[in-house]
C-alpha positions as CSV (number, residue, x, y, z in Angstrom):
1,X,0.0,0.0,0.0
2,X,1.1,3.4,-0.7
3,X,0.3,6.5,0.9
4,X,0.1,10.3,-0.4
5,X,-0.4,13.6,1.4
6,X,0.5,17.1,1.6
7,X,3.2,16.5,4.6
8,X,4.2,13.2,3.3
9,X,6.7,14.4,0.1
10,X,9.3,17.2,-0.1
11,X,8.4,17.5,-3.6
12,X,7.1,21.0,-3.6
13,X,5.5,20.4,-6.9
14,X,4.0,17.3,-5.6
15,X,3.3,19.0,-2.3
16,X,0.8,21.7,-4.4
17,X,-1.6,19.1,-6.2
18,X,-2.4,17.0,-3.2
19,X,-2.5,20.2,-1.3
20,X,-5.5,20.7,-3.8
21,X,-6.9,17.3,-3.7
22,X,-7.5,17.8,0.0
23,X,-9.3,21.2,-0.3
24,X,-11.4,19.9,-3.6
25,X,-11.8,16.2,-1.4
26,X,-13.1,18.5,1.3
27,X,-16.1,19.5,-0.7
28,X,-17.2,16.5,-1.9
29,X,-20.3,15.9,0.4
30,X,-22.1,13.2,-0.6
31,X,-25.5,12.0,0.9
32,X,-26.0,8.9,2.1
33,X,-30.0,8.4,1.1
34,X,-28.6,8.5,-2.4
35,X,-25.9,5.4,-2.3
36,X,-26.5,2.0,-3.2
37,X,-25.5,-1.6,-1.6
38,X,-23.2,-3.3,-4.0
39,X,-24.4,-6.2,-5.3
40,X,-24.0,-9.2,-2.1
41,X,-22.3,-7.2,-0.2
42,X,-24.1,-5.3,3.2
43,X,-21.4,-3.1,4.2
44,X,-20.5,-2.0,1.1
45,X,-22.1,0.8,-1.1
46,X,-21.1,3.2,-3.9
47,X,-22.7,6.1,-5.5
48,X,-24.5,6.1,-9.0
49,X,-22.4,8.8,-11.5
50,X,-25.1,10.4,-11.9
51,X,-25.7,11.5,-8.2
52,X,-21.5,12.6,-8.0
53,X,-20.3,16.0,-6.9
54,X,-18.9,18.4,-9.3
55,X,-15.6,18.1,-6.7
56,X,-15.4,14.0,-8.0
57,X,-15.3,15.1,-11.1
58,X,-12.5,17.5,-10.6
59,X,-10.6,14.6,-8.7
60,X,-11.6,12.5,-11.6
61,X,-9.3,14.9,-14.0
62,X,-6.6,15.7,-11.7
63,X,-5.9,11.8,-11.0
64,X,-6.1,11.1,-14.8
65,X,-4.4,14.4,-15.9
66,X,-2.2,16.2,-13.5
67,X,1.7,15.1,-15.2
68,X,3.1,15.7,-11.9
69,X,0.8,13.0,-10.3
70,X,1.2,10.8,-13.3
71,X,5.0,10.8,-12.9
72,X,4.6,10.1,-9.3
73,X,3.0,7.0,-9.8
74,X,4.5,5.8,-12.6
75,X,7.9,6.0,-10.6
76,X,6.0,4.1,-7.6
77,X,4.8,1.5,-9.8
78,X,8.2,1.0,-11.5
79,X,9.7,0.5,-8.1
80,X,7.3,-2.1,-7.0
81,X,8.3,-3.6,-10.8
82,X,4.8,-2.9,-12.4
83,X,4.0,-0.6,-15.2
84,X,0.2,1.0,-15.2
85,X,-1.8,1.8,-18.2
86,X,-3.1,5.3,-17.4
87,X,-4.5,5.6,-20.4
88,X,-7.8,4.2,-22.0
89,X,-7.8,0.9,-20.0
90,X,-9.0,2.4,-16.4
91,X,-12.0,2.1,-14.9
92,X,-14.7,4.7,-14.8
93,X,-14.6,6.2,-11.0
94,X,-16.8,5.0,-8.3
95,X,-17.6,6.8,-5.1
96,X,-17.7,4.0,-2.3
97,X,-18.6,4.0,1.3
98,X,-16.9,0.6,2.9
99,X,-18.7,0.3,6.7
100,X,-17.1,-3.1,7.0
101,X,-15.0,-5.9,5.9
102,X,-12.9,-5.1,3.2
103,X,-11.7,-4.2,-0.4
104,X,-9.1,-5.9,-2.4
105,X,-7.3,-4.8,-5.6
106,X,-7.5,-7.7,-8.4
107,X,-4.1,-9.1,-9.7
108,X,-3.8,-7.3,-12.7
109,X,-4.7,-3.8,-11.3
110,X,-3.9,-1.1,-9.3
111,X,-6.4,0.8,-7.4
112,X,-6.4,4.7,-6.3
113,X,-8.6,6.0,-3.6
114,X,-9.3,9.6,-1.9
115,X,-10.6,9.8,1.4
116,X,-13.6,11.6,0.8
117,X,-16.0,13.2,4.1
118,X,-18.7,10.5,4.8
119,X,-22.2,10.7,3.7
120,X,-24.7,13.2,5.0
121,X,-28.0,12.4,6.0
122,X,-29.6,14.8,3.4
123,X,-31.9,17.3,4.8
124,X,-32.0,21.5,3.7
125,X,-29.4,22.9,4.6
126,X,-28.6,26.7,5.3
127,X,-25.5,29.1,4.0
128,X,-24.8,28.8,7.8
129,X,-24.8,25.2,8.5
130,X,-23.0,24.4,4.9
131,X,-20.3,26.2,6.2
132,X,-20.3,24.9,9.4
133,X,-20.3,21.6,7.4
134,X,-17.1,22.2,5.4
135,X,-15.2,23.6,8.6
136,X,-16.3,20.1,10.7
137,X,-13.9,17.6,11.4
138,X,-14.0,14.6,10.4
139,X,-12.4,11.1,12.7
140,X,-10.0,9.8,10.7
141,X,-10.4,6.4,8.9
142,X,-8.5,3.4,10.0
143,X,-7.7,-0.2,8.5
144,X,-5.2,-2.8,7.7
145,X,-3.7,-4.1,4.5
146,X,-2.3,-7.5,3.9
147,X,-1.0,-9.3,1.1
148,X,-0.1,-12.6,0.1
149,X,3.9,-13.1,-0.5
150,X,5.7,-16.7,-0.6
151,X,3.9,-20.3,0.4
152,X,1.0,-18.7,1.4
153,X,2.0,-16.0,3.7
154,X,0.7,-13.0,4.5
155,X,1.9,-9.5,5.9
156,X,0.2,-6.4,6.3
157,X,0.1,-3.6,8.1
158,X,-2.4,-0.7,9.7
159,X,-2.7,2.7,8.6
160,X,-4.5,6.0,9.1
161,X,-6.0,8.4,6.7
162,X,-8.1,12.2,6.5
163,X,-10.1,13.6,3.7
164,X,-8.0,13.7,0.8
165,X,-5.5,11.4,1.5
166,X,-4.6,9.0,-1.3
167,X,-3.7,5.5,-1.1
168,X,-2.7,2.8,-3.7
169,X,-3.6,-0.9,-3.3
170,X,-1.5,-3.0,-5.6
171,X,-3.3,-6.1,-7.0
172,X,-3.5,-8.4,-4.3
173,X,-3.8,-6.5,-2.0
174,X,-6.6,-6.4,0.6
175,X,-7.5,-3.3,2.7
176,X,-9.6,-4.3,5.9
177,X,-11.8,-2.1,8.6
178,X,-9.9,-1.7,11.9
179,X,-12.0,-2.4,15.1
180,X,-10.4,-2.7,18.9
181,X,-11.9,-4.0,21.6
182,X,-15.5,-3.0,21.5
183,X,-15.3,0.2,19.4
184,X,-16.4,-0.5,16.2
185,X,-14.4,-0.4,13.2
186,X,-13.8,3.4,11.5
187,X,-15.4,3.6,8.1
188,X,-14.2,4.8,5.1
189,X,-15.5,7.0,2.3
190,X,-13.7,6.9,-0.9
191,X,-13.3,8.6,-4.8
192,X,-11.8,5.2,-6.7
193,X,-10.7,4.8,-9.7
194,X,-8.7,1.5,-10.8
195,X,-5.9,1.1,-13.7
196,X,-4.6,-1.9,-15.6
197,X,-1.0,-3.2,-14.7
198,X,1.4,-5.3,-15.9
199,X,4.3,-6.7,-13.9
200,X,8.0,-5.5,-15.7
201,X,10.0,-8.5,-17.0
């Protein structure tokens, strides 16, 4: 799993766009009312296009056309000896809310999420409360990855993440909910997008 923010790069370049994918990510309110359970799954549910934010959208074109994001994950993907199309063989983006259990990449992709804020119960709102709204904090979402590596064994490891955040499964890997104890696990709200990879001979 990889992990991009605003304070974790020196690249000042680097540093700007996911400075703007936070504040963008930040506006992306979605409303929970207008999501739908994916197909066998009860914890899982993703938005219908037509109900997405103009801020998705705008994530939508950074992720596919900022070059300085681009480079950045071309250079990650060479490095873990993989090689992504970014071109025309991505999936369209989804808008996901996971509330429990987990997500996984398939072999022969890499996935890209945004922590997004999660859904709103929708209900009219005034220019006061929207602005209360978009100052709120929101917890920040927690999980585990893992991923399969010789005979059968697995290693992984837990992470944190805030609105705008991105992180990068590579195919095979699983991201779970984290729970302790009695407090139940944190949920995550997501802008995904998925690209086709090939592994570098």
């Amino acid at each position: 799993m990889f992990v991009l923010n605003s304070t974790s790069t020196d690249h000042p370049a680097l540093r700007g766009v996911l400075s703007d994918i936070q504040s963008i990510a930040k506006q992306a309110v979605c409303f929970s009312e207008e999501l739908v359970y994916v197909p066998g799954r009860t914890n899982l549910m993703r938005l219908p296009a037509s109900h997405a934010p103009p801020a998705i959208k705008e994530l939508d074109k950074i992720v596919h056309e900022n070059e300085v994001l681009r480079e950045v994950l071309s250079e990650w993907a060479a490095q873990n000896g993989l090689c992504i199309d970014q071109e025309v063989t991505r999936q369209a983006f989804q808008v996901i809310w996971l509330q429990g259990g987990g997500i996984s990449s398939k072999e022969d992709r890499v996935s890209l999420y945004i922590t997004l804020p999660r859904p709103k119960e929708r209900r009219s709102i005034s220019i006061n409360e929207a602005a209360s709204l978009e100052a709120e904090v929101e917890p920040v979402s927690q999980g585990f990855v893992q991923r399969t590596i010789t005979d059968g064994q697995k290693v992984g490891s837990t992470f944190k993440c805030h609105v705008g955040d991105i992180f990068i499964l590579r195919g095979g890997e699983q991201l779970h909910l984290l729970g302790v104890g009695t407090i139940k696990p944190r949920d995550i709200c997501a802008f995904a997008t998925t690209f086709r990879a090939t592994v570098l001979l």
